[in-house]
N, C-alpha and C positions, 0 to 999 in steps of 0.2 A: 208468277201468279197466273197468268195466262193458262200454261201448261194443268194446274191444277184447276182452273174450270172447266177445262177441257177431260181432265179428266172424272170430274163431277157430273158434265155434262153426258161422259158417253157411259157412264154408270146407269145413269138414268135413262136416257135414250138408247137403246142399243141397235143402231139402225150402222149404215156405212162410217157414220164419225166425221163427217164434213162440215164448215161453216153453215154450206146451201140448208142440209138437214137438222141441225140444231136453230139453224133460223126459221125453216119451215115449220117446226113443232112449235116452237114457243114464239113464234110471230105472226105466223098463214104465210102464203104461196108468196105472194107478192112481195112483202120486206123478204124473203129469200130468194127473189127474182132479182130484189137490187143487190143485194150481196154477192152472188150470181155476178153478174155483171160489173160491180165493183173486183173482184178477185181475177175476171178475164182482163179489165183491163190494167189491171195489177200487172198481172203474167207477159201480157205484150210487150209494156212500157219500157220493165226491166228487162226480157227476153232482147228487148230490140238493141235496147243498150248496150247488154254484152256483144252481140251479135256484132253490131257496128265495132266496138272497142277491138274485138278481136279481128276483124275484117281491116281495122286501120292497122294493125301490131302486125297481121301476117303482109302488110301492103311495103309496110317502113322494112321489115323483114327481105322481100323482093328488092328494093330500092337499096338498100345495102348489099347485099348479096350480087343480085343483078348491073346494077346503075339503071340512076334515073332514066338516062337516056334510053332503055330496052322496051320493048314493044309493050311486054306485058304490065310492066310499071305504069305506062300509058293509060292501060285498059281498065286499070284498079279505081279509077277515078280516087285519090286521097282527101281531095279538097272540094268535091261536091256535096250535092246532099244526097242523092244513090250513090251505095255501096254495093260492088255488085260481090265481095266476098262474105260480106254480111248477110244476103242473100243466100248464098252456098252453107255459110253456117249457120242460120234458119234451117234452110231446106236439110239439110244432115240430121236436125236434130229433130226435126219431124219426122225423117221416113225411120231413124232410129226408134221413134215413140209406134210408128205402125210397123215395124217390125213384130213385136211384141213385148209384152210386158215383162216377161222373162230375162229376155237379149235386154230392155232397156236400164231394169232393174241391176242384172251384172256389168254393165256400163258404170251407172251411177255406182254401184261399189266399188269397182276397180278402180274412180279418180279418187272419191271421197277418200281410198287409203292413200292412194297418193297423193292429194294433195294435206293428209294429216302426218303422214310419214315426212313428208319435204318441211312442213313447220316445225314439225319438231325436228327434225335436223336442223334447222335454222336458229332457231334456239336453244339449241343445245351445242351449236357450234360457234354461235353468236355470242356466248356465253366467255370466250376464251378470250374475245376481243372489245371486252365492257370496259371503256374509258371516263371513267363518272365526272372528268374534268366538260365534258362534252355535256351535260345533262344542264349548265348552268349558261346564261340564263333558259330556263325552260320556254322562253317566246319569247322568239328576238325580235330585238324594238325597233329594227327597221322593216320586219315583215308584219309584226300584231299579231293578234289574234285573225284574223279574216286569212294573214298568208298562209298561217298555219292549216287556216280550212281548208285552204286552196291547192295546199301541198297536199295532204290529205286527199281529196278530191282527185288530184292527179295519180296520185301512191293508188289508189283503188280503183279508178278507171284506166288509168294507164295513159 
């Protein structure tokens, strides 16, 4: 539904196609100043979260590979609240954005097929090994409903 306002709206408008600019025409500056600013902190919250997510996954990565006891394991801090490779994948994915729009651009399409190429391998390979005995009961009653979110939650942050 969305997608077709949007496309309603840049019918109408035909300015860049943004929130900020569809808000600024049919609201003035200001309600698109908060939109604006709702959308950056949009972008951080989630940005921060991957950033961290993968900053712990490349830390447990070292600490298996490595052992705990290695210098570098040390340095990763896993259990603080700075991450200092969450950092590093922040900062990558910024000087990638001032590189240019071009280089950032064929970035983003080089993963986006890989990571659409690896799901469908995944189901389609997943496919072989479907045990519908496994599908019952669909929430198990010593996890609930909340385990399952929890599980969820983990499956997606990692």
């Amino acid at each position: 539904v969305s997608g077709c306002c949007y496309a309603e709206l840049a019918g109408r408008i035909p300015l860049a196609g943004s929130a900020y600019i569809y808000c600024s025409v049919a609201l003035g500056e200001w309600p698109a100043f908060l939109a604006a600013v709702c959308l950056s902190v949009e972008y951080i919250a989630s940005s921060s979260a991957v950033a961290r997510s993968w900053g712990d996954k490349f830390g447990y990565w070292i600490a298996h590979e490595l052992g705990e006891s290695h210098f570098v394991h040390n340095y990763l801090n896993l259990d603080g609240i700075i991450s200092p490779m969450a950092f590093v994948v922040s900062s990558a994915s910024v000087i990638m954005l001032l590189v240019g729009i071009q280089e950032s651009k064929n970035l983003t399409n080089f993963f986006t097929i890989l990571k659409v190429s690896l799901v469908t391998f995944m189901i389609v390979g997943g496919c072989f090994y479907v045990d519908v005995r496994n599908w019952t009961p669909l929430v198990p009653q010593e996890f609930g409903l909340p385990g399952v979110f929890r599980g969820a939650t983990g499956t997606f942050f990692g």
